[in-house]
C-alpha positions as CSV (number, residue, x, y, z in Angstrom):
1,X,0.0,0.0,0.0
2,X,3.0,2.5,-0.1
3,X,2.2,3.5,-3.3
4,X,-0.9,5.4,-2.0
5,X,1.6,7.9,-0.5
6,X,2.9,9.1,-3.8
7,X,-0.5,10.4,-4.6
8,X,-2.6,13.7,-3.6
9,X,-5.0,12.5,-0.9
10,X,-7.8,14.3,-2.8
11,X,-6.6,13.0,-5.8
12,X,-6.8,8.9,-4.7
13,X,-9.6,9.6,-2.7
14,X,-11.7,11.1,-6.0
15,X,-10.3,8.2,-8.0
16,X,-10.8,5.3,-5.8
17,X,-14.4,6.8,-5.0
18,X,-15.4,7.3,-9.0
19,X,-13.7,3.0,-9.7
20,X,-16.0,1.9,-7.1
21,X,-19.1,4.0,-8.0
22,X,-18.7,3.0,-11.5
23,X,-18.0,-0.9,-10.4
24,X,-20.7,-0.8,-8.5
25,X,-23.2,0.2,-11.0
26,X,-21.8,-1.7,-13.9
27,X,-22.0,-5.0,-11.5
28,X,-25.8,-4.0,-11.3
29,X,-26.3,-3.7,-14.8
30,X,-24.8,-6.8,-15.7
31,X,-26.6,-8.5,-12.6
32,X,-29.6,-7.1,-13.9
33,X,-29.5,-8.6,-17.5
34,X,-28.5,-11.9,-16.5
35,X,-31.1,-12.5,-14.0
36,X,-34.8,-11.9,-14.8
37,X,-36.7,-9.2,-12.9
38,X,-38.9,-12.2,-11.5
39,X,-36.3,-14.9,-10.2
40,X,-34.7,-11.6,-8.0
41,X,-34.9,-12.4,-4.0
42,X,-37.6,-11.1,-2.4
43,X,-36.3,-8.0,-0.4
44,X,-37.8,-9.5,3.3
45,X,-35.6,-12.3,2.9
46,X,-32.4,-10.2,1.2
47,X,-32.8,-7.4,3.9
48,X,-31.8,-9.6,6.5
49,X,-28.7,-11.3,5.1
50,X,-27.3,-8.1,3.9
51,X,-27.9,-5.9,6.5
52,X,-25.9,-8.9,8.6
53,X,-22.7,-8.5,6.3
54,X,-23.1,-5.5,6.2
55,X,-23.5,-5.0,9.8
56,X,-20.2,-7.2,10.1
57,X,-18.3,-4.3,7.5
58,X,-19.1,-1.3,9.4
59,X,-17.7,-2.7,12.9
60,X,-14.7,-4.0,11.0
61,X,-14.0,-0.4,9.4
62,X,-15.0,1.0,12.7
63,X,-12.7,-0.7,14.5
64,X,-9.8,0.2,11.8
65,X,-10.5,3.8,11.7
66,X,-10.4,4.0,15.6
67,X,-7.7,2.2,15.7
68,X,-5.3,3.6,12.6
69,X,-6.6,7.1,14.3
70,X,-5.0,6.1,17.8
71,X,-1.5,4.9,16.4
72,X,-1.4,8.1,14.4
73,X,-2.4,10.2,17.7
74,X,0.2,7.6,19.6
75,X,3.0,8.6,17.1
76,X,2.7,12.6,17.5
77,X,2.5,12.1,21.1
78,X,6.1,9.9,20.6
79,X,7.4,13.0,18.4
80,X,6.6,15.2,21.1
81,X,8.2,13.6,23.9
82,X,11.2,12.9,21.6
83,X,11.3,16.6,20.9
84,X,10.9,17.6,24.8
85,X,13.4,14.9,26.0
86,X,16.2,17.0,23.7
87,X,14.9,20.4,24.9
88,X,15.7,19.4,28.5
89,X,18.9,18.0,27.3
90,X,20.0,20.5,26.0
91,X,18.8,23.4,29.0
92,X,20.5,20.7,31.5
93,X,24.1,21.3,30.0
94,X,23.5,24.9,31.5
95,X,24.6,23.3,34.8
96,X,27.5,21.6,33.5
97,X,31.2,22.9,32.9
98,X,30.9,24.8,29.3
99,X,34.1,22.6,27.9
100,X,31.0,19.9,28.2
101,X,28.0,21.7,27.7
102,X,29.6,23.5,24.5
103,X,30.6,20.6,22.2
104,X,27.2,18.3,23.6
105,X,24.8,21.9,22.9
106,X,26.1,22.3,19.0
107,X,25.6,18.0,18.8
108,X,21.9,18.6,19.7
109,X,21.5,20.9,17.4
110,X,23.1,19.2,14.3
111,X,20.8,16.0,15.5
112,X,17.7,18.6,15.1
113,X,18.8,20.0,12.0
114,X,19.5,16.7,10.4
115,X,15.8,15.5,12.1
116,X,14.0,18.4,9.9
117,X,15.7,18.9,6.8
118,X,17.1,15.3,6.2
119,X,15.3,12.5,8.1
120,X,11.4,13.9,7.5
121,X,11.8,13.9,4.0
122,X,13.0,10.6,3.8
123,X,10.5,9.4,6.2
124,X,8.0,10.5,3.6
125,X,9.4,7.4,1.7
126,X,10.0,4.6,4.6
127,X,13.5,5.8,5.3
128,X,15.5,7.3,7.8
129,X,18.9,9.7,8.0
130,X,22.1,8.5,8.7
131,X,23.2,11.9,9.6
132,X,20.4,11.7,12.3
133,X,21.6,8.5,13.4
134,X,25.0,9.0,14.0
135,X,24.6,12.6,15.8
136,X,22.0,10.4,17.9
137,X,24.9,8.1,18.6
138,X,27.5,11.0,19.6
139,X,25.1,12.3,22.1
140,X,25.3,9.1,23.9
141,X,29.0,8.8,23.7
142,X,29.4,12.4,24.6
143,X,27.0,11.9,27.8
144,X,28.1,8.5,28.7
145,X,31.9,9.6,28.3
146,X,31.0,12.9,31.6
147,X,33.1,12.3,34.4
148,X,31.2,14.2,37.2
149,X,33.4,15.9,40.0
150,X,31.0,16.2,42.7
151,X,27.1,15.2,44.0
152,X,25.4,17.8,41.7
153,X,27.3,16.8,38.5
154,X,26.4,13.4,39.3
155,X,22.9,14.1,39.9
156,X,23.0,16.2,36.8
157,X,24.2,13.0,35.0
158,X,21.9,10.8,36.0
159,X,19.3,12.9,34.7
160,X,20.6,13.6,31.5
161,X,21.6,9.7,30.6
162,X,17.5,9.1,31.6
163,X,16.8,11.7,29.0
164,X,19.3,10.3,26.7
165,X,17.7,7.1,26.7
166,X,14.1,8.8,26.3
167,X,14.7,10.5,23.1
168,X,16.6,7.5,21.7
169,X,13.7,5.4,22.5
170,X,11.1,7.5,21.2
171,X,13.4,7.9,17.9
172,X,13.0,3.9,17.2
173,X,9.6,4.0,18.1
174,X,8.8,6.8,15.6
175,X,10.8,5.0,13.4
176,X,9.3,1.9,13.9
177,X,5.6,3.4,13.5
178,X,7.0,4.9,9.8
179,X,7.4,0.5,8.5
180,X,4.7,-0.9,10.7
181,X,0.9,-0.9,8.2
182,X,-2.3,-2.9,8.0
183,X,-1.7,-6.6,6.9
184,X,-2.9,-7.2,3.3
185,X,-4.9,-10.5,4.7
186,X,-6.6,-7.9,6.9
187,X,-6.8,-5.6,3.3
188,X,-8.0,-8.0,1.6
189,X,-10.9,-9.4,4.0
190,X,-12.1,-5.6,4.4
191,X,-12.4,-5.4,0.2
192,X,-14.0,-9.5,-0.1
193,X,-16.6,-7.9,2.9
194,X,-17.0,-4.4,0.9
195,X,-17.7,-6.4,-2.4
196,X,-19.7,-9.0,-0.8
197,X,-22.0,-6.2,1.3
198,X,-22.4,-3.9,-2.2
199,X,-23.3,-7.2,-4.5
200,X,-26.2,-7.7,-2.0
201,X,-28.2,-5.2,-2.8
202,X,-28.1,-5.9,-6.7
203,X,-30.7,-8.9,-5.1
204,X,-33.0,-6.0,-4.0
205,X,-36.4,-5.5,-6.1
206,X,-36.5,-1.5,-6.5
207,X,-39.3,-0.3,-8.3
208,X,-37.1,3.0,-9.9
209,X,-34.1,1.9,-11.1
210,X,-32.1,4.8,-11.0
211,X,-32.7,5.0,-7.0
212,X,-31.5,1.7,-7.0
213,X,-28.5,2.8,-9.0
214,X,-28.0,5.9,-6.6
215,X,-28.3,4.0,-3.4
216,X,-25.8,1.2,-4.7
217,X,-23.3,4.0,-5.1
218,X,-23.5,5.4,-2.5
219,X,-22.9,2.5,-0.4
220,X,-20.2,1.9,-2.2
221,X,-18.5,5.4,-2.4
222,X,-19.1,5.4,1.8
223,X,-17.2,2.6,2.0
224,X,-14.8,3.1,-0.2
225,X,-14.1,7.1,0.9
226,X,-14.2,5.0,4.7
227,X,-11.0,2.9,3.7
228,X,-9.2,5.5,2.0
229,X,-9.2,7.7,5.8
230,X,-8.1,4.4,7.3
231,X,-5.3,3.9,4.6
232,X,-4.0,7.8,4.9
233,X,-3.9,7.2,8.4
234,X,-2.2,3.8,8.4
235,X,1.3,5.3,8.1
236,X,1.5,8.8,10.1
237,X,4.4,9.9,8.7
238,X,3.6,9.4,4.8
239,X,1.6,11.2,2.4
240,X,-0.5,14.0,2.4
241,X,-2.2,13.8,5.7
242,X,1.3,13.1,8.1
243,X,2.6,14.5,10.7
244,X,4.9,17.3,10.6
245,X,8.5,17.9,12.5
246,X,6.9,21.0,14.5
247,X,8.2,19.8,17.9
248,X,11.3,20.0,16.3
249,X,11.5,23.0,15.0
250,X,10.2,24.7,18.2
251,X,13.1,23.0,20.1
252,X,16.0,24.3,17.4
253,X,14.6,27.8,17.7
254,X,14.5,27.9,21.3
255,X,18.1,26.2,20.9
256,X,19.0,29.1,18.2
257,X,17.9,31.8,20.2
258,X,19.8,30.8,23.2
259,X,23.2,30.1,21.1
């Protein structure tokens, strides 16, 4: 499905909506010349067994929305605590001598920089920076390499290594969240359950067939406009609707202005 992200959203989403409108309808036309008006289901006994399936789709694509929309909340949260883990990183080396705090300041703000302008573009296509990574690695040495001289440096270390580990946690998790999608089995059991729930109503007897052509459409453009939210959605840092390195920019102007 990482092909999706290469398109507009409003762009797939009108496409994707107009191939199943038209699918839909052309199924019904074929339906209706093939079987006679007469040997149709009788709509008391098609009502039932439809609105079942279809009962079955919507809790599916329920659950997926709600879900998809939680990771993607889950992952901006992770960006933000990332982002605030290197802000108090960086106002912690304040307290330390400057022959420290110096060289570990400028390597916080190279791992920002390279964040923004390198790694989020390349996160648009499943990637990461290796510029990000190994500033990500020098911060560790650097802080893991601090000898304290006394209680307060220590204490000050302590702090700082905890920090150190947040941010490089929350970097693998964002990372991780950028490869992890929907399974196609789980894909493909949402579209057999979408083409099984639209094909019901072709047994419906409708006495105008033009409302019977509008209604099958629009069931099928509501569920199809449903799974294109879930699939924009599915990878938060992709495509059109992603989200942005904001926390980071905050934190390398507050860095800037303090330099």
């Amino acid at each position: 499905m990482d092909w999706i992200y290469g398109i507009p959203t409003w762009f797939f989403a009108i496409v994707a909506i107009s191939v199943a409108c038209t699918l839909a309808a052309c199924g019904l036309s074929l339906f209706e010349r093939r079987v006679a008006w007469g040997g149709l289901t009788h709509n008391d006994v098609a009502g039932p067994i439809v609105a079942t399936i279809g009962t079955i789709l919507a809790v599916i694509l329920s659950f997926m929305v709600v879900t998809v929309w939680q990771e993607f909340d889950q992952a901006a949260a992770t960006v933000q605590n990332e982002a605030a883990a290197l802000g108090d990183l960086y106002h912690l080396c304040e307290t330390l001598p400057k022959s420290f705090a110096t060289p570990l300041r400028s390597e916080i703000v190279l791992y920002v920089r390279a964040v923004v302008e390198r790694e989020w573009p390349a996160m648009q296509h499943g990637g990461f920076s290796r510029r990000a990574r190994n500033r990500a690695h020098t911060i560790i040495e650097r802080i893991a390499g601090f000898h304290p001289t006394d209680a307060r440096q220590a204490a000050v270390l302590a702090t700082m290594l905890e920090l150190t580990t947040r941010f490089v946690d929350q970097r693998r998790t964002r990372l991780f969240d950028n490869q992890e999608s929907i399974p196609p089995a789980l894909w493909g059991m949402m579209l057999f359950i979408a083409f099984v729930t639209v094909s019901g109503t072709y047994l419906f007897r409708v006495q105008s067939r033009p409302a019977h052509y509008v209604m099958t459409m629009l069931l099928a453009a509501t569920i199809v406009a449903t799974m294109v939210v879930i699939a924009e959605l599915d990878l938060p840092f992709r495509g059109d609707v992603h989200i942005s390195p904001s926390a980071f920019v905050r934190t390398r102007l507050l860095s800037q202005s303090q330099l």
